[in-house]
Every structure is written in structure tokens, then in C-alpha cells.
N, C-alpha and C positions, 0 to 999 in steps of 0.2 A: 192618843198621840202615838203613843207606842204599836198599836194597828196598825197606822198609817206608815209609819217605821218599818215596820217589818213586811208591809205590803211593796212597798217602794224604794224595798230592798236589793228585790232581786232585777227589779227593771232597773236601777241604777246598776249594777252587776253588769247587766247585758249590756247598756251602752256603752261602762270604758271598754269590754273589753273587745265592743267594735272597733272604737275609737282606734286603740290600741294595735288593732289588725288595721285600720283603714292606715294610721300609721306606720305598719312595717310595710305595706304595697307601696307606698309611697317613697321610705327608703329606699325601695329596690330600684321604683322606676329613677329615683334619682343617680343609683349607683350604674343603673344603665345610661344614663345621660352621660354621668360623667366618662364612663366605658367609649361610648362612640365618639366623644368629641377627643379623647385617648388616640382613637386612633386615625382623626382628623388632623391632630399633631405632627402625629408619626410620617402623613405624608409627606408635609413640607420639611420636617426631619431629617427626613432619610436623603432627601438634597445636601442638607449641610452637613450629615455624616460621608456621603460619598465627596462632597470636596474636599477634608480634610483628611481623608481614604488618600485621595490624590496628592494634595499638598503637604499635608503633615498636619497635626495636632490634632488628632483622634480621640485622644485619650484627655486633651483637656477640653477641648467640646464636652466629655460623658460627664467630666466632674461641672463645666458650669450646666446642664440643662440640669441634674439633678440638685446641686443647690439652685437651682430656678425654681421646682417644681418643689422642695421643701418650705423655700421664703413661699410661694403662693399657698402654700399648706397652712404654715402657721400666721399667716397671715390675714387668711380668710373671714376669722370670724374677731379680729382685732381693728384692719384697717377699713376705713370706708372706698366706698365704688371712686370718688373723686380725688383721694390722695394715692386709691391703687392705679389711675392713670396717667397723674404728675410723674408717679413713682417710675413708670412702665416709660412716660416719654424720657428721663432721665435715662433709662438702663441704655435705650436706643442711641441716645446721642452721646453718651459717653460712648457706646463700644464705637459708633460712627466717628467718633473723633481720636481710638486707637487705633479704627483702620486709616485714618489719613497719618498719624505718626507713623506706621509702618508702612507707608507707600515712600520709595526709594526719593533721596532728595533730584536726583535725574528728572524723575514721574513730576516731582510737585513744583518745578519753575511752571510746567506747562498747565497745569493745575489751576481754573477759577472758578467763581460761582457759576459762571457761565457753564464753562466744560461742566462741571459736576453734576449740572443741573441736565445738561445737552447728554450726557453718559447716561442716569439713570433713565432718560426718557427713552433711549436706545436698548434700554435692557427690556424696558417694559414693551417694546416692537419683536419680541422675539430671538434678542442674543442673550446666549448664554453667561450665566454670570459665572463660570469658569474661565471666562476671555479676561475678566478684572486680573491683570497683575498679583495683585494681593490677595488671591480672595479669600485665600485661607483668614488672614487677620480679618476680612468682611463678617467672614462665616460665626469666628468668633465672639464677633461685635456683637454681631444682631444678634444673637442666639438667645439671651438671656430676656429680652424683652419679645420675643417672640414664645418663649415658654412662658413667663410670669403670666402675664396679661390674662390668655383666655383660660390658663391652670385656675387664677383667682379667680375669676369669673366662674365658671361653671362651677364650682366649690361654693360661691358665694350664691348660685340657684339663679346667677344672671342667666340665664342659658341663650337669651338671641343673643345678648352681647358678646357671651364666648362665643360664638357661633359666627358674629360678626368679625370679630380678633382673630381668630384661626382662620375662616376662609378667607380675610386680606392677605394673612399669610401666605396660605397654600395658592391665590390665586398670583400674588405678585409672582411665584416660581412658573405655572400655568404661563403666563404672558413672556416670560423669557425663555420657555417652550424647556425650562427642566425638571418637568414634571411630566410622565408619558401619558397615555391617556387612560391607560389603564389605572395608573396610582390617583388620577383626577378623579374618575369615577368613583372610587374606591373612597375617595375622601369626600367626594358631594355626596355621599350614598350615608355615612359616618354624621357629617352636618344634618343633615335631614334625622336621620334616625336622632340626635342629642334634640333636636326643636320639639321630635315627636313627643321622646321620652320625659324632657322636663316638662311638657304640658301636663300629661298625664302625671306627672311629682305634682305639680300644681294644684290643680284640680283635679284629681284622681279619674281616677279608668280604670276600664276593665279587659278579660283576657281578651275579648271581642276586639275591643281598640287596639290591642297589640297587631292581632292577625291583623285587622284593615291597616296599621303602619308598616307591616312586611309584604301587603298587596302594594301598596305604594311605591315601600324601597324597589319589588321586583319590577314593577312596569317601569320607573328609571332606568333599571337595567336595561331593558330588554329595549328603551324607546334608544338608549345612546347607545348599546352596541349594534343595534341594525339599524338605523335611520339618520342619514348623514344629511342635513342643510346647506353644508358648503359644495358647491362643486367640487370633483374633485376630490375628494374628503375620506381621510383616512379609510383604510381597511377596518371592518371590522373585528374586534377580538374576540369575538365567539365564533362565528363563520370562518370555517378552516378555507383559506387563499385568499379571499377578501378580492380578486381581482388582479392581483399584482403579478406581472412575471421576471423572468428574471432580468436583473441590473444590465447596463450595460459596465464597461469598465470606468469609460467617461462619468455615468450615473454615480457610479460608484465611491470614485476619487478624485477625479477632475473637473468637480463643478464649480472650484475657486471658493465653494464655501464655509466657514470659518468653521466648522465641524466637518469631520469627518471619518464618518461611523464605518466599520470592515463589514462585510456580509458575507455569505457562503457564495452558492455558484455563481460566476456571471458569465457575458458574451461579448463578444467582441463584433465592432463594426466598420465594414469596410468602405466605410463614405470616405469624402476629402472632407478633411477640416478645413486646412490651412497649406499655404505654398509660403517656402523660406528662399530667400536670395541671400547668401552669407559666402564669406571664403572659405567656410570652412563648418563640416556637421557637429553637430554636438545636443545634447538636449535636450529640449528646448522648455522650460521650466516654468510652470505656472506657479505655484508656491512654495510654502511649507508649514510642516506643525512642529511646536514645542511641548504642549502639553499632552501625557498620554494620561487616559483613566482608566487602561486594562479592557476597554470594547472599541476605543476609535482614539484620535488624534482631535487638537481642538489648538485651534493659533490665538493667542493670548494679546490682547492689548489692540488697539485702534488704529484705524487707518489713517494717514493725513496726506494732505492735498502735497501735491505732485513738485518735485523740484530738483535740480539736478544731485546726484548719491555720491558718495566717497566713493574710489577705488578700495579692492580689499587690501589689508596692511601688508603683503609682503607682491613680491613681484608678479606683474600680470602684464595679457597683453589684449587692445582693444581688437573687438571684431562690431562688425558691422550687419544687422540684420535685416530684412525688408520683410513683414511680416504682411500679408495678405489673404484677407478672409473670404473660404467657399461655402463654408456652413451659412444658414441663415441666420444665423447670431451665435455669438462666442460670449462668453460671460469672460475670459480672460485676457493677458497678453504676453503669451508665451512669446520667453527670451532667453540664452545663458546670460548664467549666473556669472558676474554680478551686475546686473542691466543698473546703467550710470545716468544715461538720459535718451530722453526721444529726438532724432535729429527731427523728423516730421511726423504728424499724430494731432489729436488732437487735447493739448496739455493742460485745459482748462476743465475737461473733464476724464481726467486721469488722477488717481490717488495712486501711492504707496504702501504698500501693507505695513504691518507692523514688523514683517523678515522680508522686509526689503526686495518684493515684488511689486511691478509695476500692475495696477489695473483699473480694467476701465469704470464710467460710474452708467450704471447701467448693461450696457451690452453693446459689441459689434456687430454690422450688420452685414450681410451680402457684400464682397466689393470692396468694403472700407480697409485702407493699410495704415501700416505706420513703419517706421525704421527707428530703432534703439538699438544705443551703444553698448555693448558689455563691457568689462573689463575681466575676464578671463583668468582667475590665479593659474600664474605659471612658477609653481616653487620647481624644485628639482628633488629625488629620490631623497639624496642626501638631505636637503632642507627639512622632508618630511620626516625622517630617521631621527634626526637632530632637534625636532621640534622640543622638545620637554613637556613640562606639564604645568607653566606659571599662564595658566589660565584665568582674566581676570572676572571678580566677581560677579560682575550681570552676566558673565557669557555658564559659570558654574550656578547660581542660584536658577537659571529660566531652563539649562539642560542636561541635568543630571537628572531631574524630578522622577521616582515611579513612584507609583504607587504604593501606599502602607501596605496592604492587604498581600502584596506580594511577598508570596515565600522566598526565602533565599534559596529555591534550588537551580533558579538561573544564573545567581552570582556562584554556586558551588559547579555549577556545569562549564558555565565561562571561564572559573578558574583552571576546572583541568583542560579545556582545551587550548587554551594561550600558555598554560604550561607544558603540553604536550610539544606546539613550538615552540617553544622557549623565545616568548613574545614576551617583550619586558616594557619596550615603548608605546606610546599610543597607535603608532604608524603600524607595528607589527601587530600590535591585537587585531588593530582593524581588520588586516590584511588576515589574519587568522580565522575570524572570524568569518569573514566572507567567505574562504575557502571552506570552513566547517559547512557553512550553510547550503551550499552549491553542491559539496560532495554527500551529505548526508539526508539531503531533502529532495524528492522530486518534482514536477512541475505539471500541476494539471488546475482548468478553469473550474474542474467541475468539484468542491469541496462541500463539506455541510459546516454551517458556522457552527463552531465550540460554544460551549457555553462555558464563563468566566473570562479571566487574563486570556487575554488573544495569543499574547506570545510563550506565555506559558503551556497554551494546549500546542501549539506549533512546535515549539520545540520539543517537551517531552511527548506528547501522545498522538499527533499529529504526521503523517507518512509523505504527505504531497501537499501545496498549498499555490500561492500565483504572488504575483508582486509585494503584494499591501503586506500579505504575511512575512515574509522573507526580509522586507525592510523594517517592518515592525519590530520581529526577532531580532534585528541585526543593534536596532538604534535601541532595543532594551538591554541585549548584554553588553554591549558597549557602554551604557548608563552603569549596570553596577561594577562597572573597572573604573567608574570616575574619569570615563572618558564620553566626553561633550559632544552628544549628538543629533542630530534630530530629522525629521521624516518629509520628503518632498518627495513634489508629485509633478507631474507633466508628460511632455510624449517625450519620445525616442526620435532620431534625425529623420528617418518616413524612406520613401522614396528616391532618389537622385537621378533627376530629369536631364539634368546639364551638370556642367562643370561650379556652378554656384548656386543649382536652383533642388527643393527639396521640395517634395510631394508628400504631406501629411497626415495619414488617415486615423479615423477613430481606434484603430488596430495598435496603434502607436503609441496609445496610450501606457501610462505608467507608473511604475512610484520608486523610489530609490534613499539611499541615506547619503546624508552629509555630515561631513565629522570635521570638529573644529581643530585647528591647529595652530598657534599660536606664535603671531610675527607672518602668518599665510592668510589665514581666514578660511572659510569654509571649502573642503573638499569631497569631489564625490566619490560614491565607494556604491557597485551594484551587486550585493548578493546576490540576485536571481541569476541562475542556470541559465545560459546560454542558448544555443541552437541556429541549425541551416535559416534562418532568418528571412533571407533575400529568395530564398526559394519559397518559403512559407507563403510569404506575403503576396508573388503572383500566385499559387494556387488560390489561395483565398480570394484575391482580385477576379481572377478567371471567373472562380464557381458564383463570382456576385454577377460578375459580367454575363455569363450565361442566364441567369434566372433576373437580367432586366433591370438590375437595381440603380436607383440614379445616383446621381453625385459621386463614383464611385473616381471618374478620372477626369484629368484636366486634358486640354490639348495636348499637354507633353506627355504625358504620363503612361499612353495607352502601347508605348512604342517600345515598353519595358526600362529597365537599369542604365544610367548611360555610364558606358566605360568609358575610358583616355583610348585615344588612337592607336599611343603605345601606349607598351608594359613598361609600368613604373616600378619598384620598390622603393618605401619611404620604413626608415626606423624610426619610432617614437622611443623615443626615452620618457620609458613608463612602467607604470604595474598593471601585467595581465589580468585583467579582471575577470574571465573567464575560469583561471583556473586557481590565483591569488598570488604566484608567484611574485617576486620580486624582479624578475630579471626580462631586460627589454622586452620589447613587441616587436615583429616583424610584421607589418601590415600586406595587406593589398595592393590595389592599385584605387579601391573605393575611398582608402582610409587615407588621407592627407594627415601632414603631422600635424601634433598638436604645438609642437614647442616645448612641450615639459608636461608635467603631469596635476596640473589644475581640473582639467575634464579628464583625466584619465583614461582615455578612450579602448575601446575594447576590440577584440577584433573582427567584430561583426558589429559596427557602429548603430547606434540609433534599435538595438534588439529590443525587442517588447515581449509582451504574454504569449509569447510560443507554446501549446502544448505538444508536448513531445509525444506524450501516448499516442494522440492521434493522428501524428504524423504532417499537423499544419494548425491553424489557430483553430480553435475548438468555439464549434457555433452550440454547443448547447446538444447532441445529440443530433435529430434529423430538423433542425430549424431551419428556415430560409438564411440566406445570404442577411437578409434585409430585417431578418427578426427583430433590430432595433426600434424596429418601427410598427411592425404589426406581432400581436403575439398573439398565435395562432393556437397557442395552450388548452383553454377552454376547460370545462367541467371544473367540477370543485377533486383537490386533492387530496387521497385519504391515508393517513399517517395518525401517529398522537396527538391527544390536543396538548397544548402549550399549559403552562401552567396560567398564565390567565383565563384562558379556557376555561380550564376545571374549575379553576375558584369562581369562575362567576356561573359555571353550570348548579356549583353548588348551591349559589347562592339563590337562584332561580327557583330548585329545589324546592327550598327552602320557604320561599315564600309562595310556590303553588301549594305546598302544603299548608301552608298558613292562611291562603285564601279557599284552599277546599273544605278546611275547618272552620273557618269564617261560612260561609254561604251553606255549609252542613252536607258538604259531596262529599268531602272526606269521610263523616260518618255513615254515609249512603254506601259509600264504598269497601270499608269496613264489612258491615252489615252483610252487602253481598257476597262477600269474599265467606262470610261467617258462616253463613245459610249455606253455600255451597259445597265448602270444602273442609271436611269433618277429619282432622289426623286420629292416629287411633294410640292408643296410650295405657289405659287401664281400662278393664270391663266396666267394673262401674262407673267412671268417669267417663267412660264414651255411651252408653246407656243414657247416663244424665244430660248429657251433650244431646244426645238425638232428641231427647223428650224435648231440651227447651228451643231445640229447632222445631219441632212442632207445634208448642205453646204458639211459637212467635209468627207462621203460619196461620194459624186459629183465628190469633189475635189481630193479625191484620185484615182476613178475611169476612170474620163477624165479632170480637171481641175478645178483651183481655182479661186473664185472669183474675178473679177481685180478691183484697187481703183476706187471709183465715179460708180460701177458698181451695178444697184439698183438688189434688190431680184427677181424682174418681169423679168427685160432685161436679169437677167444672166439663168433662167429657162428657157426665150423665145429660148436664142441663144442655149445652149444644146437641147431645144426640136428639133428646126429646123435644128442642125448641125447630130444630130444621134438619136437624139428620146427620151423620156423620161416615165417612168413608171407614169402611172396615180395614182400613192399613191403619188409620189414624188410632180405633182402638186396640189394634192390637199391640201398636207402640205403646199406650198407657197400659195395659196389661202387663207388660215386659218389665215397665218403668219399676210397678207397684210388686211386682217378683224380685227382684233386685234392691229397690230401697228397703222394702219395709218386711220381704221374709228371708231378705240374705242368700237368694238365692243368683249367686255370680256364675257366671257359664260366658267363657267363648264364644259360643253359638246362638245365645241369646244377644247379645251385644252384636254380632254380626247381623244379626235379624232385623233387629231395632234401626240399627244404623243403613242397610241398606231399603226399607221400606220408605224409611225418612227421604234417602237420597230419591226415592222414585214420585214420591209426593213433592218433592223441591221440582224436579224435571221437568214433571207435567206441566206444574205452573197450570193448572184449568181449574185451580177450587180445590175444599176438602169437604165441602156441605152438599147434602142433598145427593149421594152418589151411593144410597141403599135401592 
């Protein structure tokens, strides 16, 4: 008995302490599972940390996902798979039912199962869930049951089901398109590696199986960032230009889209949009945004079907517009502010924005018009001087917003510059403002987009910029003076064919701020720098004219500027927005008055993206006229890669190394790299180095050396078995001077190592060459 004891000793020995190793592989792969599906989280994450970046409560998002991710900790190995999903549907529909307590009692008359139902199915079409009103309290809600769930789960060694819980996650953000496509890949890439990983927890693996799940992850890569299914279909993120060139301004910010992201350079186009019949130029205003998240502008809240609008609250006056379309479709329905109703149009399929723009559902086509009424604020200087600051709540909670992450050095910059005027009103900061911006900023298309805060690299680092920035800048520092503003876009008046009739080209395009004013309603205010305008604009016409381009003019339009018969002078009682003054305007004969200072009209009406450097609108360097339409660019362009670039170059990397180790190229390659290239370092370790570069020669060409088999016997018996090159022994000769009688020499080691290197060269054999 005791034989068998002690025989069956040491084999029980050997298997715990497989068992033992088979179980710390098994931890690892598990602690890798839970690693990736970490950072599967992280994707749809960093959504709801950047909303609350925007909105506010930063800081209490960090404290509920971390108590989320503690209760799933100690919860793990207490609660079962079926009460941790009661639990998980409970965390969702409580937070769901604090974000309906915190939606304004205004929001929830209009509020049913219907709408709620009709809303989220709209989110999941690709609108952003930044547009929700509340959505910081959303962000809050959901949060808690979006971490529990897949945290306990993958803890608990569920790993599809985490895996199923997070990617509904990260996919519901995918579908309302705020998730890019890089953070998507990044997160299907994380899914994949946790399903790989918990397998191998499972059922164990080996280092082999790791390499073929990193040949996997990389061909993911490489199949979604260069192989696109959609028409049409995103740029690539690895391949620097992906095809794209540059914006137009239209492209840019007047696509009436409910986002709207700033970019670096763009161009400008001199087609006709649109022809206006009005009494009068002004604007002509396609939307606006209220929300900023420091890279673009985003309009909050939903559309609804079309029906005659208040007048703004303090004095205004109606004007009449005739709006008719040359473009082959317009996605908007540019009007001044504040369009009341459509006298003609077609009103059944016309919505409301949620700031009170008129538009259409679908698009206009060739030909089609309509006519809408404005109502025009016409405060007076004085009314604006005099406004104060009992601004009521929804108009302070929806336009003061920035961003957390924003530093205070644009509220410390705006402070001295409205203290240098000695601005104390909202009327005077504006106007302060504006003039800072106009004098201290210059005006060119051609910029490179900053990376972070838009308005932050504009004002302090930033030399020259075009519309978007300058109104951006404008409606941020007016935000931290707690004065109520926000970002609109559309054209400038265009052309003046007749006495009532405007010619509107893609040139015309624009972006501008509005600033609330209270017992007025909203007013407009243009930072951007001015310019020869009207001359700009035939040059640019001409040089399109020359090079053929169509749509470029109407009937009227080709016959130039129409003046009045006589010379008129008209005074506006207004503010110079040109140079920010307070004191009257003396117009033209172009500029009809306005009545008072609602459109505050400027004195070069209807101004757009003039660049001044060049002397006229800036096509982008040597572009065609017509660029908007053919971009003649071509080749790839070479610059730094982006930081998605590099992390997915890495990751490439990464897994071609793991597949050359897999399939054994990577040791193939090693090997050659070994045999070739000999560093030199110490005599005898380079000695030694050459010998066993010859061994491994030897031994590929007729056989390896066998244990206990000394350097001399195994030369002797290949010389005597087939012959041996007289380099090859003289290498062993050297070897056996060095090892074994101490005799070290420079020049032995130099001997050694370049005989070796000539025997590697040849590559024709070492046998049989006596």
C-alpha cells in the first residue's frame, strides 16, 4: 500500500499542479474578457459623458456609473442571472420616469404614449439624442442600467449576454448616428475580442488561439475601414482623403440640418439659389441652433406641423416675401425673421422648427414658390439700451448652455473687453463684442479646423476664420455674460435686379448671431468683417461666367446691380454693424430703410464670406468657378495621420504580428534577420555568435547537432561523412581557441565573423566543397 502511495505520489503532484496552471490561463483569459467588453462600455459611455460635458452633471454621471459598476461587482457572485435582469429593468424605468419629471411642465401637455413612442423611434432613424430637451436628465436615467447589466454579466462569465447588453447599448447610440464610426469599430472590435476571450475562459486555449483571435480582430479592421457597402459611404479612416474635397459653404451650414458640425477650409458657389420679391432686403434666414458641444451647433427639440406663429413681443413691422426656386431642390424656406405665415405655398407639407423656422417636408423643386409674411422687430436704439435682463426661464435655461469642459478664459477675455467699453448692458456687450471681433479677427475661407472648443481656438489661437467661427465666438462670449444668444444661418439679401426683386446665389450664403432681448425678441448682431461686397460678387459672377458655369444668372440678373434712377439718401436709425458703433447709418441708394433696428442693416446689405486677402470670394486657390460640383483635386493627400489613423495602424500592427507568429513567418523572419546580421559587442560573444550561425547552417543543410555532441566530433563526422568547406573549419577552429584555451583576440573574432558572413552570402551549400 504504501508503494502504491508513494508511486502515485508524484503523478498526483503533476496533475494539481496542471490543474492549477490550466487554472491561472483561464483567469487571465477571463480578466481579458472582462478588459475588452471595459472598453465596449466605454464606447457608448463616452456619449453620455460628452452630453453631460454639454449640458451639465458631469460629476454626477462619474459617481452613479461607479456605484453601478460596484453594485455589479458585489453583486456578482450573490444575485442570480434572473433577478439581476428585474433589477436592471427597474434601474431603466426609474431613471426613464426621472427623465419625464424633469421634462418642463410646457414639454409634457404635449407629451403621450404616442409622441414617446413616435420620439424614440425617431432617434433610432438617426437623430441625435442631444436634440431631447432634457437630455441631460436622459443621460442620467439610463446610465445606471446601462452599466449594471453587462458589468454583472461579464463578471458572472455570462460573456454573450454581456456582450449582448453592451452592444444594445453602444448600437442604440450607432442608430442615432452619436457614435462616429471610428468609436463603433473600436467597440465591435472590444465585443468580438470579450466572445473570443470568454471562450477560451471556458474552455481553455492556447497561445495559438490568442494569435488566430488577433488575425480576426485585424481583418475586421481592415474589411470596415477600406470596404464600404453603402453607396456613397463614409470615407475611410485609415486612407488619408478618403475622396472628399472641400465643403461648400451651403455644405457646410445651410443644409437646414438639425446638426451642424464647423470644418476648416471651404468654397464658395456662384449658382443662383433662389430669387426674392420683398420691399425690402434683409437676410434671408433659414434656421437656427441653441445647443453648442464646443465642435458644431445642434437645434434641440422637434418639429411640428405648420400653422400660423405669434409676432415677436415688442414692436415690429410686416413684410412680404415671394420666395422662388432656381436650385433643383432646396431642403429649406428661407425668410426674415420672424416668418408668421405662408400667404401661398404649399401648407400641408410645411413644418415649424422647434426656433421657429418655416420648412419644407422633403425638398423644393425647380420652379416651385411660395410667399410668407414676417413680422420684422422694429425696437428702437433706446428700447435696446433699455432692455434689462428679466429674461424668462425657458428663454435662460435652452441659451446660455456651454459647455463644462470649457475653461473660463473666455468669460475672463469677455470680461475685459466689455470692460474696456464700459458695456454694462446686454445691448452694449453685444455691440462690444462684435466690434472686438471684426477688429481683431481677419477674414479668410481658407483655415484648418482646430482641434477642441471651436470658439476657444478662434479666439485665443486662432489669426483669421469665415462666418461660422466669428458667430460661434460671438454667441459663446455673450453666453458667459449671461446674455441669451444663439447661432443662425442663411444667406445675405444676394443680388438687386429691380427695385423689389433679389438674386440669390450660393455666395450668399451665411451664419450670423441673434441676441434675445426682452419685451423685443430676438435681434440680429453680424460679427463678421465686412467688405467691397457688390464688387466682389460681379468679379466672382464674371470669372464663373467666363469658364461656362450654368445656373449662374436669371434673366435679370446678367445686366448687373439695379440702382434708382435718382440719388436717394435714406438714414436708418441703427447700429453700424460694420464697425459696432452706436450711432446712425447713413446708407446708399441700395439700402432702403429699415424703420428701426430689428434687422439692423449694415452698410453693405445682404454681405457674405468675402475674403479679403484675395481680393474677392475665395474659390479655394486655382479651382474652377463651378468647383462645387466637380472637384478636380485628385491623388491622395500627404500630411499626418489623424489620430484614428495611428491607433488603428497600430492595431493592424499588432495583429500582423500575431498572425506572422501564428503561421511561423514571424519566426522565419527572425531567423533571417539572425543569420544575416551579426552586431558586434564582445570578442567572445561575437565568436560564439558566429559558430552558432554556422551550426544552424550545418544543420539545415545535412543535420543538427546531437546532445553530448562536442563542436570538434560534430565537424569531424560531417567532414568525414560528405566533406566540409575549409571556411566552415576554420570557424570551429577559432570557436575552440576562444572557448576552451582563452584565447580572446580582435582579430580572431573578426575572422570568425566575416567567414561566417561569406558562407551566409553564398547561400550554395557548405558540404562537399574540398
Amino acid at each position: 500500500m504504501s508503494t502504491d502511495s508513494a508511486t502515485a505520489s508524484p503523478s498526483s503532484d503533476s496533475s494539481v499542479g496542471d490543474r492549477l496552471r490550466l487554472g491561472d490561463v483561464a483567469v487571465s483569459y477571463h480578466l481579458l474578457a472582462v478588459g475588452s467588453l471595459a472598453v465596449t462600455m466605454t464606447t457608448y459611455l463616452s456619449v453620455l459623458f460628452h452630453v453631460t460635458d454639454i449640458v451639465g452633471g458631469t460629476t454626477t454621471l462619474l459617481g452613479l456609473v461607479a456605484g453601478s459598476l460596484l453594485a455589479g461587482t458585489l453583486t456578482a457572485r450573490k444575485l442570480r442571472p434572473k433577478q439581476a435582469v428585474v433589477l436592471s429593468a427597474g434601474l431603466l424605468a426609474l431613471g426613464l420616469v426621472g427623465y419625464y419629471l424633469a421634462v418642463p411642465s410646457a414639454y409634457l401637455v404635449a407629451m403621450s404614449l404616442g409622441k414617446v413612442v413616435s420620439d424614440n423611434v425617431a432617434l433610432l432613424t438617426g437623430l441625435s439624442v442631444l436634440r431631447m430637451t432634457e437630455v441631460g436628465a436622459w443621460a442620467l436615467g439610463v446610465a445606471p442600467a446601462m452599466v449594471f447589466a453587462p458589468w454583472y454579466l461579464v463578471l458572472r462569465q455570462r460573456y454573450a449576454l454581456a456582450v449582448g447588453a453592451g452592444g444594445t447599448a453602444m448600437g442604440f447610440f450607432v442608430l442615432t448616428g452619436d457614435l462616429s464610426n471610428f468609436v463603433t469599430l473600436v467597440g465591435m472590435l472590444s465585443a468580438t475580442a470579450t466572445l473570443g476571450f470568454g471562450t477560451l475562459a471556458r474552455r481553455g486555449g492556447t497561445p495559438a488561439q490568442v494569435d488566430t483571435l488577433a488575425v480576426v480582430l485585424v481583418a475586421m479592421i481592415l474589411l470596415a475601414s477600406t470596404v464600404s457597402v453603402v453607396p456613397g459611404g463614409g470615407a475611410s479612416p485609415i486612407l488619408p482623403g478618403g475622396g472628399a474635397g472641400t465643403p461648400t459653404v451651403e455644405d457646410a451650414f445651410v443644409s437646414n440640418g438639425e446638426r451642424m458640425s464647423i470644418v476648416g477650409s471651404i468654397r464658395l458657389s456662384p449658382k443662383v439659389r433662389f430669387t426674392v420679391e420683398s420691399d425690402e432686403p434683409g437676410y434671408w434666414r433659414v434656421g437656427a441652433y441653441d445647443r453648442y458641444d464646443g465642435n458644431g451647433w445642434i437645434r434641440t427639440g422637434n418639429p411640428r406641423d405648420y400653422g400660423p406663429q405669434p409676432a415677436p413681443p415688442g414692436r415690429s413691422r410686416a413684410v412680404s416675401q415671394t420666395v422662388t426656386v432656381k436650385a433643383e431642390r432646396m431642403a429649406a424656406m428661407p425668410a426674415m425673421w420672424r416668418p408668421t405665415r405662408l400667404e401661398t405655398g404649399d401648407r400641408d407639407n410645411t413644418r415649424v422648427s422647434s426656433l421657429g423656422a418655416f420648412d419644407p417636408v422633403g425638398a423644393l423643386r425647380e420652379g416651385e414658390e411660395y410667399t410668407v409674411v414676417s413680422q420684422v422687430p422694429d425696437p428702437s436704439e433706446r428700447q435696446l439700451r433699455n432692455a434689462g435682463t428679466d429674461y424668462p426661464a425657458r428663454i435662460e435655461d435652452r441659451y446660455l448652455q456651454l459647455p463644462e469642459s470649457s475653461t473660463d478664459r473666455v468669460r475672463q477675455r469677455t470680461d475685459r473687453i466689455v470692460g474696456a467699453a464700459d458695456a454694462e448692458t446686454p445691448y452694449a456687450k453685444a455691440t462690444a463684442i462684435e466690434s472686438w471681433l471684426e477688429a481683431n479677427k481677419s477674414y479668410s475661407l481658407d483655415v484648418s479646423r482646430p482641434e477642441g472648443n471651436i470658439a476657444e481656438s478662434f479666439i485665443f489661437e486662432m489669426e483669421s476664420g469665415y462666418c461660422t467661427y466669428y458667430a460661434t465666438s460671438m454667441v459663446t462670449m455673450l453666453r458667459s455674460q449671461g446674455v441669451p444668444a444663439r447661432f443662425a444661418v442663411g444667406y445675405t439679401s444676394g443680388q438687386r435686379v429691380a427695385e423689389d426683386e433679389w438674386v440669390v446665389r450660393g455666395l450668399d450664403s451665411h451664419a450670423w448671431v441673434e441676441v434675445y432681448f426682452p419685451d423685443v425678441g430676438w435681434v440680429r448682431f453680424d460679427p463678421t468683417p465686412g467688405g467691397p461686397r457688390q464688387q466682389a460678387e460681379r468679379s466672382q459672377v464674371a470669372a464663373a461666367r467666363q469658364s461656362n458655369v450654368s445656373n449662374v444668372d436669371t434673366d435679370d440678373s446678367d445686366e448687373g446691380e439695379w440702382t434708382p434712377t435718382t440719388t436717394e439718401t435714406t438714414t436708418v436709425s441703427g447700429a453700424n454693424e460694420t464697425t459696432g458703433s452706436d450711432e446712425n447709418v447713413t446708407t446708399g441708394p441700395s439700402t432702403p430703410a429699415s424703420g428701426g433696428l430689428g434687422e439692423r442693416q449694415p452698410i453693405n446689405p445682404g454681405r457674405g464670406d468675402y475674403n479679403e486677402t484675395f481680393g474677392g470670394f475665395n474659390t479655394t486657390g486655382d479651382r474652377r468657378a463651378d468647383a462645387d460640383d466637380d472637384d478636380d483635386s485628385g491623388g491622395l493627400p500627404i500630411g499626418l495621420p489623424s489620430r484614428e489613423q495611428t491607433v488603428l495602424g497600430v492595431l493592424v500592427v499588432v495583429g500582423l504580428l500575431a498572425g506572422g507568429r501564428r503561421s511561423g513567418a514571424l519566426e522565419r523572419l527572425q531567423r533571417a534577420v539572425w543569420l544575416r546580421w551579426q552586431p558586434r559587442d564582445d570578442p567572445e560573444e561575437d565568436v560564439a555568435r558566429a559558430f552558432e550561425r554556422l551550426e544552424f547552417l550545418l544543420g539545415r543543410d545535412h543535420r543538427e547537432r546531437r546532445p553530448g555532441e562536442t563542436p570538434r566530433e560534430y565537424l569531424t563526422a560531417l567532414d568525414e561523412t560528405v566533406g566540409l568547406d575549409d571556411r566552415a573549419e576554420q570557424v570551429g577552429s577559432i570557436y575552440e581557441r576562444v572557448r576552451y584555451a582563452g584565447d580572446v583576440d580582435d582579430a580572431l573574432a573578426d575572422e570568425a565573423v566575416s567567414l561566417v558572413d561569406e558562407l551566409v552570402r553564398e547561400r550554395r551549400g557548405l558540404l562537399g566543397r574540398k
